[in-house]
Every structure is written in structure tokens, then in C-alpha cells.
LOPA-56738 format. One record per residue (C-alpha): residue number from 0; x, y, z; residue in one letter. Coordinates in nm, 2 decimals, m for minus. Example, Ala and Ser with C-alpha at 12.3 -4.5 7.8 and 13.67 -1.06 7.14 Angstrom:
LOPA-56738
+-----+--------+--------+--------+---+
:   k :   east :  north :     up : r :
+-----+--------+--------+--------+---+
:   0 :   1.23 :  m0.45 :   0.78 : A :
:   1 :   1.37 :  m0.11 :   0.71 : S :
+-----+--------+--------+--------+---+
end
This chain:
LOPA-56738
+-----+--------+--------+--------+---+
:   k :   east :  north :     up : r :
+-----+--------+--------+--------+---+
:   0 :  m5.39 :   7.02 :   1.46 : X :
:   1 :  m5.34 :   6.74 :   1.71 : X :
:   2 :  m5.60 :   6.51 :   1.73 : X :
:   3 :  m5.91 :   6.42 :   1.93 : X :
:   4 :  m5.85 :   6.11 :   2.07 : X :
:   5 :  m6.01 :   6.15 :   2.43 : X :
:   6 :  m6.31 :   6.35 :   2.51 : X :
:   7 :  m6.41 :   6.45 :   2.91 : X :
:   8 :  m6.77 :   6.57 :   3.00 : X :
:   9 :  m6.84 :   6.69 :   3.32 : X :
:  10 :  m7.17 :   6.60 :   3.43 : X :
:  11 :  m7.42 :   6.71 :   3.71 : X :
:  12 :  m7.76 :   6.51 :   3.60 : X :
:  13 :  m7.89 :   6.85 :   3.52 : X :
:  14 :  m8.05 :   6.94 :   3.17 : X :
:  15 :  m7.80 :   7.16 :   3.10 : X :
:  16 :  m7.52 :   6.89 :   3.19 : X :
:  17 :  m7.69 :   6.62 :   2.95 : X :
:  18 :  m7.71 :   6.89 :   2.69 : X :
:  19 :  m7.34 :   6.95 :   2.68 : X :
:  20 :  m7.27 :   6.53 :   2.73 : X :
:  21 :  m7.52 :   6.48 :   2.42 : X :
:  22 :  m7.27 :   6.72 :   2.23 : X :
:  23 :  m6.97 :   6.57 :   2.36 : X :
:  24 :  m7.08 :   6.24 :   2.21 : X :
:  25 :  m7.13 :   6.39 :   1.87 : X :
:  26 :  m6.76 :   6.47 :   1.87 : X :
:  27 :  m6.64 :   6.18 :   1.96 : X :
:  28 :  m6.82 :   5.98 :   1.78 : X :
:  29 :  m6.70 :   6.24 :   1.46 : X :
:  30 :  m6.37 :   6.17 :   1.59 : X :
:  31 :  m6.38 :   5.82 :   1.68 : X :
:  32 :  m6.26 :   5.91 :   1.99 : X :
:  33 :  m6.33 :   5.75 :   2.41 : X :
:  34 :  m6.55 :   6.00 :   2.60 : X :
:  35 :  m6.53 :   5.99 :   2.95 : X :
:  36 :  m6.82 :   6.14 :   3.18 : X :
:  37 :  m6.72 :   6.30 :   3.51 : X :
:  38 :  m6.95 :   6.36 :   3.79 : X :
:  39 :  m6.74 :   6.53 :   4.12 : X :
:  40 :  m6.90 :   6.45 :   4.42 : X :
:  41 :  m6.92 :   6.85 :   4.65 : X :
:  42 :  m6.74 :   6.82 :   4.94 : X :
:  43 :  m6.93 :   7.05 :   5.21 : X :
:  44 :  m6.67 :   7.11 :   5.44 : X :
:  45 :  m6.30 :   7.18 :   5.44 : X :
:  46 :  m6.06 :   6.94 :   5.54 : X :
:  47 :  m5.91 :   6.92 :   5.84 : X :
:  48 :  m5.54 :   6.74 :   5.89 : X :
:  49 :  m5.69 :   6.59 :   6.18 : X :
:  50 :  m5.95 :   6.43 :   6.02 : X :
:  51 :  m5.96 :   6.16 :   5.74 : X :
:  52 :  m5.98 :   6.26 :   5.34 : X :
:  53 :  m6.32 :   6.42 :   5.28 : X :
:  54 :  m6.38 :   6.07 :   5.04 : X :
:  55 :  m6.36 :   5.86 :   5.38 : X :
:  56 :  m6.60 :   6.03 :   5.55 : X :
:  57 :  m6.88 :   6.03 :   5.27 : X :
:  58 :  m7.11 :   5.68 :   5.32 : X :
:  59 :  m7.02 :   5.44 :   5.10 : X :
:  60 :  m7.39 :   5.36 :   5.02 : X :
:  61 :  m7.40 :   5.73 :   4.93 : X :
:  62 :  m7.13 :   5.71 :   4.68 : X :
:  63 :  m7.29 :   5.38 :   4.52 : X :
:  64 :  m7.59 :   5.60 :   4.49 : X :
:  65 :  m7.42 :   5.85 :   4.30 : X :
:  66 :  m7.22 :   5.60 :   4.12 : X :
:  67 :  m7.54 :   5.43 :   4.00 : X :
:  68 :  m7.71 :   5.75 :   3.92 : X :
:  69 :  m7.37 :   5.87 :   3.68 : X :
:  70 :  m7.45 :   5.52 :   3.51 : X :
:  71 :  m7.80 :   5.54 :   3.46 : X :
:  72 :  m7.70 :   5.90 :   3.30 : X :
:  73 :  m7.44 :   5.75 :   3.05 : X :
:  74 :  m7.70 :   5.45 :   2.99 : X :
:  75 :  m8.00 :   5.71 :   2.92 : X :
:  76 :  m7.75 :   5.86 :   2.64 : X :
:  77 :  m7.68 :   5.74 :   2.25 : X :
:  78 :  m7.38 :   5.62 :   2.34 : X :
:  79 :  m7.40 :   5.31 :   2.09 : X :
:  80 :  m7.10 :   5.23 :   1.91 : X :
:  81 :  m6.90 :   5.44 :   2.16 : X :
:  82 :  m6.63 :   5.38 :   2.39 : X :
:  83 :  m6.74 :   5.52 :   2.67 : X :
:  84 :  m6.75 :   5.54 :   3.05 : X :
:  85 :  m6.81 :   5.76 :   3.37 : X :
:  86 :  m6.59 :   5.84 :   3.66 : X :
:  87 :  m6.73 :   5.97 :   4.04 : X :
:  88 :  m6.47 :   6.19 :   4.24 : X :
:  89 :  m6.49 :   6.31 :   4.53 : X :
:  90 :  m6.37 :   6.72 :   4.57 : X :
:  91 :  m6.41 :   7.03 :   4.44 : X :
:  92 :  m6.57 :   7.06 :   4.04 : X :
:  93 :  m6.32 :   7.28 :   3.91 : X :
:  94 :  m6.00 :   7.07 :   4.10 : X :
:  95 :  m6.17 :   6.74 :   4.00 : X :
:  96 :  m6.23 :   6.86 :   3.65 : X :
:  97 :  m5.83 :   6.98 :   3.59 : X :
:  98 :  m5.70 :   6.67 :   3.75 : X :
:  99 :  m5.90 :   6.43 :   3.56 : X :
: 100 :  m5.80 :   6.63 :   3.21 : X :
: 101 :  m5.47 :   6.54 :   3.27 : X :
: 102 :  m5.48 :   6.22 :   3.43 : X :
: 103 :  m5.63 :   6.06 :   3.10 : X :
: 104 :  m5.54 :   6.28 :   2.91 : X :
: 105 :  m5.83 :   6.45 :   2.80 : X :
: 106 :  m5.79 :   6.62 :   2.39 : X :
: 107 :  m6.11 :   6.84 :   2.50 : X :
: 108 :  m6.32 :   6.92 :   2.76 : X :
: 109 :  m6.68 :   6.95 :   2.66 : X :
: 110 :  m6.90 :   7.14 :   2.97 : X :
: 111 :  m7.26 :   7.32 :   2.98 : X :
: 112 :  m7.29 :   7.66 :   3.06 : X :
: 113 :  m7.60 :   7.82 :   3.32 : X :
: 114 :  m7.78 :   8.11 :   3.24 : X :
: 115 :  m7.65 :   8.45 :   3.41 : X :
: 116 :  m7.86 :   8.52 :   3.69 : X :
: 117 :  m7.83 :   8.46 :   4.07 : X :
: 118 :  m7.67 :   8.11 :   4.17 : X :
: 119 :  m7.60 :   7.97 :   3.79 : X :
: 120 :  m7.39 :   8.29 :   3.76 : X :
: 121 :  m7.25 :   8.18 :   4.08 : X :
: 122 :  m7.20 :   7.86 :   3.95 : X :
: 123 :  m7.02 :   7.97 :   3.61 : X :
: 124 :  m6.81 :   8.20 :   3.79 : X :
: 125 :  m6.64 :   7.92 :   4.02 : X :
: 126 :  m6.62 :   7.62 :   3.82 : X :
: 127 :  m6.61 :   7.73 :   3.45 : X :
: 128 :  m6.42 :   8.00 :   3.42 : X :
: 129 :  m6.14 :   7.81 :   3.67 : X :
: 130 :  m6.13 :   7.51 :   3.40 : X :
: 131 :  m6.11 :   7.81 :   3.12 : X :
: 132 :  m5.83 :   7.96 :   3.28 : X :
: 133 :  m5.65 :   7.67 :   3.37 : X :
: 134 :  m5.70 :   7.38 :   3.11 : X :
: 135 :  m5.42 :   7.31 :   2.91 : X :
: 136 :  m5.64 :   7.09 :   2.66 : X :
: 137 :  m5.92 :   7.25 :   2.50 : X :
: 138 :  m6.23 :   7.35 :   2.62 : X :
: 139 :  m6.60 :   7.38 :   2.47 : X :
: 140 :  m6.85 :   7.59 :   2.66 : X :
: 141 :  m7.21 :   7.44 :   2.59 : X :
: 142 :  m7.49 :   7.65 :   2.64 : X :
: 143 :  m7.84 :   7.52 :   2.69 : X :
: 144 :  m8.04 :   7.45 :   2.40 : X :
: 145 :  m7.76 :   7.46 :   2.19 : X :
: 146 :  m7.79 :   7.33 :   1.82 : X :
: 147 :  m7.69 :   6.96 :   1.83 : X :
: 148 :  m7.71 :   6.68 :   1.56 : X :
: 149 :  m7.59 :   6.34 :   1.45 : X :
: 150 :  m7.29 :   6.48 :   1.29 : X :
: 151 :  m7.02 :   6.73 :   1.37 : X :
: 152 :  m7.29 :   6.98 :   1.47 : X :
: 153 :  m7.08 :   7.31 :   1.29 : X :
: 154 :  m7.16 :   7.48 :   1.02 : X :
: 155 :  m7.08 :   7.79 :   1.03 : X :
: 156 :  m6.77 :   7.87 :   1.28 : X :
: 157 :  m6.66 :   8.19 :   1.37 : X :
: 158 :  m6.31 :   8.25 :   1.47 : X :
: 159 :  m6.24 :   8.60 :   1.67 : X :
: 160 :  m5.86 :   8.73 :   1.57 : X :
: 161 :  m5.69 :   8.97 :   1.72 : X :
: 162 :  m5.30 :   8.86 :   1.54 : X :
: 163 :  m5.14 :   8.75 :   1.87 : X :
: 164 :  m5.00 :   8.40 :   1.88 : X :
: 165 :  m5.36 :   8.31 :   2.08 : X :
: 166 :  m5.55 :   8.37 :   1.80 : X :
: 167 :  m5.30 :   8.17 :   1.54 : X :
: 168 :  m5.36 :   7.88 :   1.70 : X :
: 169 :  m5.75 :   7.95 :   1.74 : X :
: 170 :  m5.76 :   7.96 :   1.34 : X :
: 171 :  m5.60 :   7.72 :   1.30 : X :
: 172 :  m5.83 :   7.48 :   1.49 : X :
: 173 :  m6.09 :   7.72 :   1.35 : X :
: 174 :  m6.01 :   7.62 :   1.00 : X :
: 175 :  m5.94 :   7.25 :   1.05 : X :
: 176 :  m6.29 :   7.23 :   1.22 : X :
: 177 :  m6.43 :   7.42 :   0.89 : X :
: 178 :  m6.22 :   7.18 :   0.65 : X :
: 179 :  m6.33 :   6.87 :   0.81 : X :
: 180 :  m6.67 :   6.97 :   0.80 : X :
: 181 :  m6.73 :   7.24 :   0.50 : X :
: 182 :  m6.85 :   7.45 :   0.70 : X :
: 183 :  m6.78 :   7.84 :   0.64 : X :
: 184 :  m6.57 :   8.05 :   0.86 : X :
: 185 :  m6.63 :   8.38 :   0.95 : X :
: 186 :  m6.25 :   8.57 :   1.06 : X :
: 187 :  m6.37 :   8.85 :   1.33 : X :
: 188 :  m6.09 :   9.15 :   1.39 : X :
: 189 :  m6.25 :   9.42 :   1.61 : X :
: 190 :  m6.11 :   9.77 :   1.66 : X :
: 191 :  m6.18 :   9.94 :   2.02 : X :
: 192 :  m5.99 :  10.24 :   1.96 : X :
: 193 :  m6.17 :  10.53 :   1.92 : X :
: 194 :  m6.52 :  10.39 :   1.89 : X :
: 195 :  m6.54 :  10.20 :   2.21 : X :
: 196 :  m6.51 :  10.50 :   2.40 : X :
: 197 :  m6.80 :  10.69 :   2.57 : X :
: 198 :  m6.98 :  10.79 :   2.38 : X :
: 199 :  m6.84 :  10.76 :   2.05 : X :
: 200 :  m6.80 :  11.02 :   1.80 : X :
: 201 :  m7.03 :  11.13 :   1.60 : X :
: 202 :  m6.81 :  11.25 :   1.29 : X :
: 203 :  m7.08 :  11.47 :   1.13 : X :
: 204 :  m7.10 :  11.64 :   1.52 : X :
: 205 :  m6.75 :  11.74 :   1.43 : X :
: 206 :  m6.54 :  12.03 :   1.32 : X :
: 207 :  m6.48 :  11.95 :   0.95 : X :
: 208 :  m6.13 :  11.88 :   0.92 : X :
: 209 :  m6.12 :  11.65 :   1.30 : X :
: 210 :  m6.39 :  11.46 :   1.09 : X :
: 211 :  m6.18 :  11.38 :   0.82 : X :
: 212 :  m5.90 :  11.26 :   0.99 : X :
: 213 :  m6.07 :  11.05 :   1.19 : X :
: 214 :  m6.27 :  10.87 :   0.92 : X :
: 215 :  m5.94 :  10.91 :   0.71 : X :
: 216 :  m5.73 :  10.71 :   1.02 : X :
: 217 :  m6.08 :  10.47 :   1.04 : X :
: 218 :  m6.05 :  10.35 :   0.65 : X :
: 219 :  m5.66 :  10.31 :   0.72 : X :
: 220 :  m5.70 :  10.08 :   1.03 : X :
: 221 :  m5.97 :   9.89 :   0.81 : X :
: 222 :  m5.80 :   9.83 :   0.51 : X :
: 223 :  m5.49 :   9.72 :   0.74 : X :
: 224 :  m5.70 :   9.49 :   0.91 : X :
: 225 :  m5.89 :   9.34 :   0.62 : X :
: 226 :  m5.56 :   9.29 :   0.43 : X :
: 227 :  m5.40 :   9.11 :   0.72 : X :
: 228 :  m5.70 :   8.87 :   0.81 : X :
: 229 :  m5.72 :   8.79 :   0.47 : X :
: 230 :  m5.40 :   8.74 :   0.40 : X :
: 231 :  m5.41 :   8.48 :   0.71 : X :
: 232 :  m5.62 :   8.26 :   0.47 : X :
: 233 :  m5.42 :   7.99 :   0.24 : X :
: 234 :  m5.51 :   7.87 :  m0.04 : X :
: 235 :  m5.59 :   7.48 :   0.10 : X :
: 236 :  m5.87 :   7.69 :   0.37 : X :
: 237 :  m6.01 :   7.86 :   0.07 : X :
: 238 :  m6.02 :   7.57 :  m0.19 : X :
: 239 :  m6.30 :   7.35 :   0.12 : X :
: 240 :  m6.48 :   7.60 :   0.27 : X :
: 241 :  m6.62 :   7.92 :   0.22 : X :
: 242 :  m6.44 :   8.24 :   0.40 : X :
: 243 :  m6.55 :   8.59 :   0.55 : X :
: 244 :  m6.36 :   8.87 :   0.71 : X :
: 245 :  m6.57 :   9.09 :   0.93 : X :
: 246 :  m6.37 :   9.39 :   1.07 : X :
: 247 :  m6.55 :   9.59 :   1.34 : X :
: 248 :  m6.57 :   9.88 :   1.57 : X :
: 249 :  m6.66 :   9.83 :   1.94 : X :
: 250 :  m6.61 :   9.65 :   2.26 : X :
: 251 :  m6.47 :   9.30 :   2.11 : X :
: 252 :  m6.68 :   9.04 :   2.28 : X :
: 253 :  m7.00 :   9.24 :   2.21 : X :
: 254 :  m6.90 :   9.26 :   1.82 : X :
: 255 :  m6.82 :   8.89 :   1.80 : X :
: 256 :  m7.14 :   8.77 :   1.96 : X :
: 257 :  m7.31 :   9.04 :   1.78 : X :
: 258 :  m7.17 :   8.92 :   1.42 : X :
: 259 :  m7.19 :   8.48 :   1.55 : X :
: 260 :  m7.59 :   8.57 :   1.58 : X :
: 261 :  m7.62 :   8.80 :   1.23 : X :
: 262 :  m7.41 :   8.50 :   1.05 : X :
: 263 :  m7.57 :   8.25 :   1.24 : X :
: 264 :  m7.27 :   8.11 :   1.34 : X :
: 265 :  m7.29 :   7.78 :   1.50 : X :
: 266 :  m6.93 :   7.77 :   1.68 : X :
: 267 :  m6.76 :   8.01 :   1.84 : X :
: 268 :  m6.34 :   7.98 :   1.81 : X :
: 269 :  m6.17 :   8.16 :   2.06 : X :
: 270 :  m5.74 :   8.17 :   2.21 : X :
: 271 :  m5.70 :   8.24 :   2.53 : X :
: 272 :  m5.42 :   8.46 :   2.65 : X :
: 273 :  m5.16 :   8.30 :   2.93 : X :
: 274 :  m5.24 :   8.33 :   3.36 : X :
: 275 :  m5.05 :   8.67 :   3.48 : X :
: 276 :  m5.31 :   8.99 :   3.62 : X :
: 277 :  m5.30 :   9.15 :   3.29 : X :
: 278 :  m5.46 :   8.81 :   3.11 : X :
: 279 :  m5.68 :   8.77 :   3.38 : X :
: 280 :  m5.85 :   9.14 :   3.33 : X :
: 281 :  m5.83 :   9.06 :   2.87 : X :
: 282 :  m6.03 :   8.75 :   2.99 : X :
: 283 :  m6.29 :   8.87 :   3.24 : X :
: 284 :  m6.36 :   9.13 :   2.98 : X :
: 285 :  m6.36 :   8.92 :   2.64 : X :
: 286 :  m6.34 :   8.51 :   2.66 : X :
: 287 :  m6.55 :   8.56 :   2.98 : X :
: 288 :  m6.84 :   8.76 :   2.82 : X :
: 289 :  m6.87 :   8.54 :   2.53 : X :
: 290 :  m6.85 :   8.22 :   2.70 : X :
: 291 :  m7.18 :   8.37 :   2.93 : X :
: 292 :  m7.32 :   8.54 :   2.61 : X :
: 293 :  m7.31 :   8.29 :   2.33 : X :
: 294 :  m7.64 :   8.14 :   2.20 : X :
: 295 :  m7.38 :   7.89 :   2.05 : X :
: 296 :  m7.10 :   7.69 :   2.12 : X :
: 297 :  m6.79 :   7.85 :   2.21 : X :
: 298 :  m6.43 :   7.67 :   2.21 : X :
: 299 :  m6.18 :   7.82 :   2.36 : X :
: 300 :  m5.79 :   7.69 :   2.36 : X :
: 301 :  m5.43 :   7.86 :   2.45 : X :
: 302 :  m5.15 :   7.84 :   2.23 : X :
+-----+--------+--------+--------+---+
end
């Protein structure tokens, strides 16, 4: 797994922002790595050709303001022992947020989450779900009030697997994070077919031999399962931390959330499939209702 060397936080002095910054300072400081905060400066009106850039026609005594406020957050935080620093751009979050990843370049991107209702879904929906679809470094989703403490903060980590090449390389960041810390890891395969459906059958509504067959292809599917997420498990993940296999029926992001809270997972390991229409629907449907659903952390990375 390659290394966490730089670490970027994007910052908007809300609680919810120095939640996620608090947690991005555990990691590095785990890591030994530079953490840099962002704070992007809106731009309220599009730019015209005519017209200067949108940065030369914001006061600069407005942008020392800022500037000074973005310090006095970084000062306010335990950043002792820390290299660390804070950057003001002027643009759009999401644009801002991409170009500085890459400019530095960022190992992770550490960012809060807002609740789901009215302008914070607003809010989610056109700044972190662009840096989820188009990071190429990985990303972890803070929700408020997530756990957070003076070490790597994960102790349990769940790591959702559904066998494509996504999911390889989320468990394999799933079980590095466990090794490091010996923490257990929980391996999550859900099965949508035919349970997901509306509504699902009832197999003792059922004419006798249907019922069979179905539970009879139900056992198959979970024995085939089980035998391959297990058998994704070496002996080196086994030896440091302690391993689970949970195979489920249901909608898939409604399972995984629904297993993180009964295990009390504390991390949330997810791959993200590539940018065509057909990824875009698997993540409005899966990555995207985790990411707004999870009590805990949730990393998300593409292969």
C-alpha cells in the first residue's frame, strides 16, 4: 500500500470542518506525514472574459481576513509536533479541492460530511460527492461527531466487497489499516438478487417445491460467497488482526451500514468504480448512500 506522506483537509471554520481537520491530524501524525488545510474562498459570480480573474476582484483586505481567520483555525488545533500549514484559494470548493490534491500531491483527502436535510444536502451533493468521483488519491468522509482519538482512531474497519478489481484494492487498504493498528476487519459481500426485490419472498408463502429451490439456490450463493471472501484473507492478515465475513441479503449500502453499526465498526472501507453513466448510477446508489449514512468514517479509493 503506498504510503501516507501528505494529508489535505478542506476546511470551512464550521464544526463539522474542525471535526474532520481534528481527524486529519490524527492520521498524519500516525503517519508522520505534512497536513495541509484548505479553505476555498466562493466565488459569487461567474466569470466573465471581459472582466479580470474572480481572485482580482475580491478586496485584498478581504482575503487577509480570511487568510487570518484559516490561521487562527490551524493555531486553535493540536497541531504540535506537526508539519503543518493552510492554503486560501479563490474558486469553486470542489475545483479548488481537486487542483490542490494534485498540485502537492495530496496521499488522502480527509473532509466532513453535513447532515442530509435541506442546504447541507445541497452542500454534500455539490462539493463531496464531485471530490468522490473525481479524486484520484483517497478520500475519507468525516461525519460529525465522529469517534476521534490520539492515535489512529480505528478499531474495527469494515471493508464492503463485491470481487471487482474496486474492491481488491479497498482490502487491501482495508487490511493494511487493520495490521497497522490491530484492529479487526469485518469483509461485507451482499447479495441483491432475489431479496432486494419488492417485496421479498416469503418462502413459507410458497408453493413447496418454488420454496426449496429458492432456499436451495440461497445456501449455494452463500457458501460461494463465504468461501471466496474468505479465501481473500492470507495468512499475514490473519496472523495481526482478527477477521469476519458477513454475507448478506439486501440493498448493499443499507446492509453495510446496517452490519458497520451492529459490529460497531469504526471505519468504513469502500472502492469506487471508474466515471462512465453506468458508475455514476452504482455510485449514487451505493458509495453515495453510505458516505451520507455512516455514523463512522468512511474511506473511499479507486483502483
Amino acid at each position: 500500500m503506498p504510503p501516507i506522506t501528505h494529508v489535505l483537509c478542506p476546511i470551512d471554520f464550521s464544526e463539522t470542518s474542525r471535526h474532520a481537520f481534528d481527524q486529519a491530524v490524527v492520521i498524519a501524525r500516525w503517519y508522520h506525514a505534512r497536513v495541509t488545510a484548505l479553505h476555498a474562498y466562493p466565488v459569487m459570480f461567474m466569470p466573465v472574459p471581459a472582466l479580470p480573474a474572480p481572485q482580482d476582484r475580491i478586496p485584498e483586505s478581504e482575503l487577509k481576513r480570511v487568510r487570518a481567520e484559516a490561521a487562527a483555525f490551524l493555531e486553535d488545533a493540536d497541531t504540535a509536533g506537526l508539519n503543518a500549514d493552510v492554503v486560501v484559494r479563490v474558486g469553486q470548493a470542489a475545483r479548488q479541492i481537486l487542483e490542490s490534491a494534485a498540485a502537492l500531491p495530496a496521499d488522502l483527502i480527509v473532509m466532513g460530511t453535513h447532515g442530509a436535510g435541506g442546504f447541507e444536502r445541497l452542500v454534500l451533493g455539490s462539493v463531496t460527492e464531485k471530490v468522490l468521483r473525481k479524486a484520484t488519491c483517497p478520500v475519507l468522509t468525516v461525519p460529525p461527531h465522529a469517534h476521534t482519538t490520539a492515535r489512529l482512531p480505528f478499531r474495527r474497519v469494515l471493508c464492503a466487497v463485491d470481487f471487482s478489481p474496486w474492491s481488491d484494492a479497498a482490502l487491501e487498504r482495508a487490511s493494511s489499516l487493520a495490521r497497522e493498528s490491530g484492529a479487526a476487519l469485518d469483509l461485507v459481500h451482499v447479495i441483491e438478487w432475489p431479496w432486494s426485490e419488492p417485496p421479498a419472498p416469503v418462502l413459507a408463502e410458497l408453493p413447496s417445491h418454488q420454496a426449496d429451490a429458492l432456499g436451495e439456490f440461497r445456501r449455494y450463493l452463500v457458501a460461494g460467497a463465504t468461501k471466496r471472501l474468505e479465501s481473500l484473507v492470507s495468512e499475514a492478515i490473519r496472523d495481526r488482526c482478527q477477521v469476519t465475513v458477513h454475507v448478506a441479503h439486501g440493498k448493499p449500502y443499507a446492509q453495510v451500514l446496517q452490519i458497520a453499526r451492529d459490529a460497531g465498526a469504526d471505519l468504513i472501507v469502500l472502492g469506487i468504480h471508474g466515471r462512465n453513466p453506468i458508475d455514476v448510477t452504482v455510485f449514487g446508489s451505493t458509495t453515495n448512500q453510505i458516505v451520507r449514512q455512516a455514523t463512522c468514517p468512511v474511506l473511499t479509493l479507486r483502483n
